[in-house]
C-alpha positions in Angstrom: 33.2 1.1 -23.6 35.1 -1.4 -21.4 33.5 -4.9 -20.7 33.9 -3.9 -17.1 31.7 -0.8 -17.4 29.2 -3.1 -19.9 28.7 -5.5 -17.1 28.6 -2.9 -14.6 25.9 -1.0 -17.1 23.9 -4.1 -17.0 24.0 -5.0 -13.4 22.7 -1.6 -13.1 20.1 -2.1 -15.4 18.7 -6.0 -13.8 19.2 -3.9 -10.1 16.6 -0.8 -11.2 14.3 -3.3 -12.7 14.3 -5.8 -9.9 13.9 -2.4 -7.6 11.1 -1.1 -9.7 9.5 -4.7 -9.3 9.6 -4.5 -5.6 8.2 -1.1 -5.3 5.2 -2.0 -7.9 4.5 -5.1 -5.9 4.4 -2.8 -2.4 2.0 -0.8 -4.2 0.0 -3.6 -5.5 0.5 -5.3 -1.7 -1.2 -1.9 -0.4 -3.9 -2.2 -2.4 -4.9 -5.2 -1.7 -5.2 -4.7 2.0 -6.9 -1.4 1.4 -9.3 -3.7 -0.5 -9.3 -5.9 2.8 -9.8 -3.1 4.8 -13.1 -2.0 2.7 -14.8 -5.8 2.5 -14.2 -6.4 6.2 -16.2 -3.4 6.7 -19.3 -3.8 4.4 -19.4 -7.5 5.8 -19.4 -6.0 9.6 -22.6 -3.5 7.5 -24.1 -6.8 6.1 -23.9 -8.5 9.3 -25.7 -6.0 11.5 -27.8 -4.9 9.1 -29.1 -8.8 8.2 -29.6 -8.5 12.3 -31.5 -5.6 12.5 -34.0 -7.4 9.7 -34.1 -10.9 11.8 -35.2 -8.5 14.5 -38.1 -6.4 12.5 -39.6 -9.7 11.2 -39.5 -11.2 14.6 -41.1 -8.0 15.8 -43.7 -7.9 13.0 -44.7 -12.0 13.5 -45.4 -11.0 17.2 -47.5 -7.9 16.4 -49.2 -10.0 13.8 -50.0 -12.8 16.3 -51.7 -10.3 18.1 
């Protein structure tokens, strides 16, 4: 083997591992917002559902006023 086609070999190599980087970082990217996606969600859940309860123990303070 040539030095030219040893330093082409290992640009090869450095370009498939920096490309292999990038793709596992897009995955790991994706993930991420999927896991954005989900906590925005269950906090919208929490929200209402913490309002829904402010409104039963407002409702059951007036019955029990009564």
């Amino acid at each position: 083997m040539d030095m030219y086609s040893l330093y082409h070999s290992n640009i090869e190599n450095q370009l498939a591992k920096e490309l292999g980087y990038i793709t596992k970082t897009r995955e790991v990217n994706q993930i991420n917002d999927d896991d954005k996606n989900y906590y925005k969600e269950c906090n919208y859940k929490l929200f209402f559902f913490i309002i829904q309860l402010q409104q039963k123990i407002k409702d059951l303070e007036k019955e029990n006023e009564s």
